[in-house]
N, C-alpha and C positions, 0 to 999 in steps of 0.2 A: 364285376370280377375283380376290378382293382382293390376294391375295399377288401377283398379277403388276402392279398397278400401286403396291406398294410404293416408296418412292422418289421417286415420281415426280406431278409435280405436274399431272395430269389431271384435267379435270372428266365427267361423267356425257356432255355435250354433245360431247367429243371423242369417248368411247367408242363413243359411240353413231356418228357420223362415221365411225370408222375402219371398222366391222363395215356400216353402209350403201353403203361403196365394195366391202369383203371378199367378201360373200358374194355378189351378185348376179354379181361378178368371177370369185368359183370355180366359180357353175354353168354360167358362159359359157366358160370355160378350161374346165373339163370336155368341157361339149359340143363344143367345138373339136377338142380329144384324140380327142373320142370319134368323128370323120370318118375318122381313119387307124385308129383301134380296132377300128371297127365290119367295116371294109372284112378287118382282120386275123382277127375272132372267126368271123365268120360264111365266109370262104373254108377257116378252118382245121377247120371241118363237113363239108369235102369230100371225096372219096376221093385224092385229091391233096395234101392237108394240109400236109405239109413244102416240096413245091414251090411251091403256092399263096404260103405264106407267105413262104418264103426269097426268090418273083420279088418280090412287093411291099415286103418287105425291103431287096430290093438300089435299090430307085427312093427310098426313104426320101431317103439323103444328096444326092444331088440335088437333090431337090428342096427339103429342107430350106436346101442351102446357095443357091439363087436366093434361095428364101422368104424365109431367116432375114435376107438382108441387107439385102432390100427393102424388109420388115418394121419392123425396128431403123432404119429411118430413121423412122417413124414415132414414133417414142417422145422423137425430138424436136417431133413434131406434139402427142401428149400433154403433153412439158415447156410448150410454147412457150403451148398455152391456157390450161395450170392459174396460169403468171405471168400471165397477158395478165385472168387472172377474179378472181387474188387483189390485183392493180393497179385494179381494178376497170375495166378495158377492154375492155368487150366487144367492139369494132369490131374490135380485131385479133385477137381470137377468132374470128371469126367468117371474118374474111380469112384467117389462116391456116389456118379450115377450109375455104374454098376452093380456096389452096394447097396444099392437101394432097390433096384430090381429083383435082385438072388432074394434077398429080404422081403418082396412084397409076392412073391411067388410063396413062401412059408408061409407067410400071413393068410396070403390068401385059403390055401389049402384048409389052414385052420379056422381061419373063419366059416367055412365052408361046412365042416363037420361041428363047430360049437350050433348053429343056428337050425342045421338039417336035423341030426340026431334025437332033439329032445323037443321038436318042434311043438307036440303037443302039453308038454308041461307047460313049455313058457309062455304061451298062449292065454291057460287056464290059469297061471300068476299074473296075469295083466288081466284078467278080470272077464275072460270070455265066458258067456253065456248060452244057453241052449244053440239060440238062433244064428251065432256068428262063431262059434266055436271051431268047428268045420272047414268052412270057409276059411279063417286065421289062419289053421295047422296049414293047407295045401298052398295058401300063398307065401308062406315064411318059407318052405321046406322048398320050393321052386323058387325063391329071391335064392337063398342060400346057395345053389348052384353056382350064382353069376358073382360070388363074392372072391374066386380069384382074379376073374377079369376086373372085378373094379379094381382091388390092390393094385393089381399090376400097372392097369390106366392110371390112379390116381401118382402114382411111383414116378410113371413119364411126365403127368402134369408136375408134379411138383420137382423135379430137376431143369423143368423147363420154367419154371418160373426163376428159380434162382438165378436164372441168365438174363432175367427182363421179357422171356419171350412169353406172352401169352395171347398171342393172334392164333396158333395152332392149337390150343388146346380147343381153343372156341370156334375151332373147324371141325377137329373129332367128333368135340359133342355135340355140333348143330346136327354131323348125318346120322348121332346115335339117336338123337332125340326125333327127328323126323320119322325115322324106323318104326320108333315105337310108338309113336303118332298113330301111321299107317298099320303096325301090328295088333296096336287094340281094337281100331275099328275091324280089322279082319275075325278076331281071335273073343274079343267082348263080346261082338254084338252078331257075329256067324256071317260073313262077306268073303267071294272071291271063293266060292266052295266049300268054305273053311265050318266048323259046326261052333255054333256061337257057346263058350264055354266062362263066359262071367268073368267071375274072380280069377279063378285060374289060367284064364285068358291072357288077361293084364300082368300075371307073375311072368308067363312066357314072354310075352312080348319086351316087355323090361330084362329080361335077362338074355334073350337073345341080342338085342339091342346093345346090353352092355361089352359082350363080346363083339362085338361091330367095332362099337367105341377104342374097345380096347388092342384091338388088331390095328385100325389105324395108330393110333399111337405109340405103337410100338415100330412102326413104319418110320414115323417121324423122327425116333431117337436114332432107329439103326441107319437112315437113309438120307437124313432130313439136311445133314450140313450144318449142325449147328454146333455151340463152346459146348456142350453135353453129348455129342454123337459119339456110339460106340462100336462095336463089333465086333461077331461071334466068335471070334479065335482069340478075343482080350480074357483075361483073368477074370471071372466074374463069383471067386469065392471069398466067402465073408470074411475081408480080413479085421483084425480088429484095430488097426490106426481109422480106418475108416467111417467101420462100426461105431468107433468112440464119438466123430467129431457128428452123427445122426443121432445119437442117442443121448449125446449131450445136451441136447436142448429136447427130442424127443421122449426120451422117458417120462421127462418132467409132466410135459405137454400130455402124453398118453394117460397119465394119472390125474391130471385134471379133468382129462374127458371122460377117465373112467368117474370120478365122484361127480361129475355133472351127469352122466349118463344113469347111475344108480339113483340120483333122484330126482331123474325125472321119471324113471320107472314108476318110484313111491308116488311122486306126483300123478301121473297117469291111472294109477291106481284107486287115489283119490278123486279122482272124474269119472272115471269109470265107473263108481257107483251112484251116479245120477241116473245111470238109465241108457240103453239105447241109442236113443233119441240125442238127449244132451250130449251124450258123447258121441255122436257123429257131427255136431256144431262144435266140438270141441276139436273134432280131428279139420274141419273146415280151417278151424281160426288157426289151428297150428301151421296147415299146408301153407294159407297165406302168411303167416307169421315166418314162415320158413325163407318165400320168397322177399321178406322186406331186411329180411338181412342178407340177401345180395348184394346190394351197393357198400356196405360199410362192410362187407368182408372181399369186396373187391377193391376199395381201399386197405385194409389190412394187407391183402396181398404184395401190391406197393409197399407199405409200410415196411415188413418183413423183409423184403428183397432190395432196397434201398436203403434202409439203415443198413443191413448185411454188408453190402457195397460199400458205402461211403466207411464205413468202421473198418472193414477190411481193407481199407485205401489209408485212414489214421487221419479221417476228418469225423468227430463228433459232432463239430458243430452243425456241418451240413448234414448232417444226419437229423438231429433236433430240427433245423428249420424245415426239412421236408416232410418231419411228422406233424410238426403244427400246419404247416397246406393242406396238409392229407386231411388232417383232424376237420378242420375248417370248412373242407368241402365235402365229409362226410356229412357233418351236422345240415347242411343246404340239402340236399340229397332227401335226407330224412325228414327235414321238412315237409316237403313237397309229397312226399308218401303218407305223414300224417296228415294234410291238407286232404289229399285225395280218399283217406279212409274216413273222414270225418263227414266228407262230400257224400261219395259215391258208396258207401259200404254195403247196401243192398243190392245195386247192381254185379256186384265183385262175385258176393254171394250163390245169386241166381245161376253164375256161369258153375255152380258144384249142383244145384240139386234142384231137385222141382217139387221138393218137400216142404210147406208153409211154414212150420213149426220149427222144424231146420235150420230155415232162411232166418223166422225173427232171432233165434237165441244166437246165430255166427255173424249176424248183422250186428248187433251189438257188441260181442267180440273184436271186431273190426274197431271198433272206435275205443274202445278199453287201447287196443294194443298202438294207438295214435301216442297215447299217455307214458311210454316207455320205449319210442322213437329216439329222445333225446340221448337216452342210454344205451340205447344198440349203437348210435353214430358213433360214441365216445369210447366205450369200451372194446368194440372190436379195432380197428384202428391200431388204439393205444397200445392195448394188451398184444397187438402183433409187433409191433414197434418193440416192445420189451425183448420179447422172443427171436429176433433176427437180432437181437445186443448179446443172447445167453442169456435175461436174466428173466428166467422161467419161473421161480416161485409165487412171483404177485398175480401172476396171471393165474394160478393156481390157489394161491389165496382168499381171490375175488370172487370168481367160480364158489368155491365152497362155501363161503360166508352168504353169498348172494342166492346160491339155490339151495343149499339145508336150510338156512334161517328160512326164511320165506315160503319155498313152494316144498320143502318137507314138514318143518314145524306149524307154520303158521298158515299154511293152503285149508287142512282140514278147519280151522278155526274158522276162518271166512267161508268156508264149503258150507261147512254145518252148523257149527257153534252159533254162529253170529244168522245162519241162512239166507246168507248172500248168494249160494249153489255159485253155476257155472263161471259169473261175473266176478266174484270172490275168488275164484280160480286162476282168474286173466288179471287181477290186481297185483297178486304176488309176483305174476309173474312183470309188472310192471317194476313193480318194487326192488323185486331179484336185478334186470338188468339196472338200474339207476344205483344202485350197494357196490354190483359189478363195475360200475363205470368210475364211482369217487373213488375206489381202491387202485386202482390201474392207474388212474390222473394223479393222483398223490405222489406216486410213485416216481409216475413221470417227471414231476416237478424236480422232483431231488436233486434230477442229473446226475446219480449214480451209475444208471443205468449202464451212461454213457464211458464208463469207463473198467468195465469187467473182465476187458479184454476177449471176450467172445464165446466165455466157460466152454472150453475146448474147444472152439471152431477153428481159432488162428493158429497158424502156424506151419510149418510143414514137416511131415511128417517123416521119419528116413523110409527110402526105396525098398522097396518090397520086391525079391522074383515075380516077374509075371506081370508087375504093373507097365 
């Protein structure tokens, strides 16, 4: 352990800091993952297997591109309180986690009506075919439901990470995730009197689940005791000193995820016409691919919410040295993930399907995405480390360079051109984070970053009636 803080002038009291944001972070990002995982493991138990999994497959990009964008404004709600705690200000902590609530309530609403209404267009643009078509529309149109409750939940995570706390978020979503454990075996497979209803099983169970989620955590903000607690008689309308200091780094963020989300659509697209088959190994290797960037986005969390601090305190340099830890023990992390899919990739497998065909093409999968580990550790990390400074463009930069070039340009080339199919597919996407990860380090290096002043996070704002 000492070898990785070589160099570098930390104390016992940071270490300890970084790994009290890290960990409670990765089992909460786990459990989270584990909402679309869970829904993918247990359908692909069924005598249906590859269509179960390919319909819920094709609902993924959708709803990830609502999600992602509505989401990523929140990570301005994370920047905005981690300044507002390390300024020692709790009042606009506390406002902003107000603001961010009233805000994740719209959101949610409208995400709710973007992904329900045209359920069956979007479907049939991601490339659904006779056999899963169906199936896609009723599970999209039942996710869509639970998409005010996630806004709202992800609203309270993220005001609560701005304060360092993320032991409670990883309480909420353990008993949301347990629920839905226990709700697909009821609801998938017909247990407990229930009539076993498949696909649409699994939409229920995940959406009920998420309102679970999200009633606890709204428990924890209104009751909880913490620099973020608020209640019902406070002002909780959008003001816009507020508004500014979320959207400040928010917007940015939200249009990153939008152009990352549009193509990964295209991309999706382009796998999709392999077939069925292929692309239920393709939705395998993404669900894991999902879960291996848990730990370097549970360091980014850290990243984000520490540089915030330390910069809203008018220390840059401990800000720098805590992203280099952070970096340092993301990369270890990532090792050991790419060791184990290099190792074990069939076993991983097994636990999604009992399809042969299935298994060999997302086993393979599994070892492609060993090859672009070094780029996940590097680039999420980093590119959050920017974004708790304000300085949002390069992360948006990276993004776009990394997934147009690659998995919109050059995916069909490797798909088809060259007929490399599915593996061709999983290359780009190696390629895209490693593009991703030198653009964010580059950046890094400048030390620019470190001195933007917080593109509108700092400062405090005049008194508002009502605050």
């Amino acid at each position: 352990m000492q070898v990785l803080h070589r160099g570098l002038a930390l104390d016992r009291t940071d270490r300890r800091t970084i790994w009290r944001i890290v960990l409670p972070s990765l089992v909460e990002l786990v459990l989270t993952q584990l909402f679309a995982m869970v829904d993918t493991i247990m359908l692909g138990q069924t005598s249906m297997s590859a269509v179960a999994i390919a319909a819920v497959g094709l609902t993924n990009n959708p709803v990830n591109m609502v999600n992602g964008v509505l989401t990523a404004l929140h990570i301005g709600t994370t920047a905005a309180i981690a300044w507002a705690v390390g300024a020692g200000d709790l009042r606009a902590a506390r406002a902003v986690t107000r603001t961010a609530l009233s805000m994740s309530v719209l959101m949610g609403l409208g995400a709710a009506a973007l992904l329900y209404l045209p359920a069956g267009p979007l479907v049939t643009f991601m490339g659904a075919q006779a056999d899963t078509y169906e199936y896609a529309r009723t599970y999209l149109q039942i996710i869509a439901l639970g998409m005010p409750a996630a806004m709202v939940g992800f609203a309270c995570t993220a005001s609560l990470r701005g304060v360092g706390l993320t032991r409670l978020p990883m309480a909420y979503n353990l008993a949301g995730n347990l629920l839905n454990v226990v709700g697909n075996y009821a609801l998938i497979y017909g247990h407990f009197g229930l009539p076993a209803m498949g696909v649409a099983g699994a939409a229920i169970s995940t959406t009920l689940s998420r309102y679970v989620s999200c009633a606890l955590a709204l428990l924890v903000i209104f009751r909880g005791h913490s620099k973020v607690q608020v209640h019902l008689h406070e002002d909780f309308r959008l003001r816009k000193q507020w508004l500014s200091r979320i959207l400040g780094v928010g917007v940015t963020s939200g249009l990153e995820q939008f152009i990352m989300q549009i193509g990964f659509m295209m991309f999706a697209r382009t796998v999709s016409g392999l077939g069925t088959v292929v692309f239920a190994a393709h939705q395998i290797g993404l669900s894991v691919n999902g879960l291996t960037w848990m730990p370097g986005q549970a360091f980014a969390v850290a990243a984000t919410t520490l540089v915030g601090q330390s910069l809203g305190a008018g220390n840059p340099q401990r800000a720098k040295t805590l992203v280099r830890v952070i970096w340092r023990y993301s990369l270890v992390a990532a090792g050991l993930i790419a060791a184990l899919f290099l190792v074990g990739a069939q076993w991983i497998v097994r636990a999604y399907t009992n399809d042969p065909q299935v298994e060999r093409l997302a086993s393979t999968v599994l070892r492609i995405i060993a090859l672009g580990m070094p780029g996940i550790a590097t680039q999420l990390p980093i590119a959050a480390a920017l974004r708790g400074a304000g300085d949002t463009r390069f992360p948006l930069y990276a993004s776009a360079a990394g997934i147009w070039v690659f998995r919109v340009l050059i995916a069909p080339l490797f798909v088809y051109t060259l007929g490399w199919g599915l593996n061709g597919a999983w290359y780009t996407i190696a390629l895209d984070q490693t593009t991703r990860a030198a653009v964010v380090y580059a950046r890094f290096h400048t030390d620019r970053w470190m001195h933007m002043h917080g593109a509108g996070l700092s400062g405090k704002p005049a008194a508002e009636k009502g605050d």
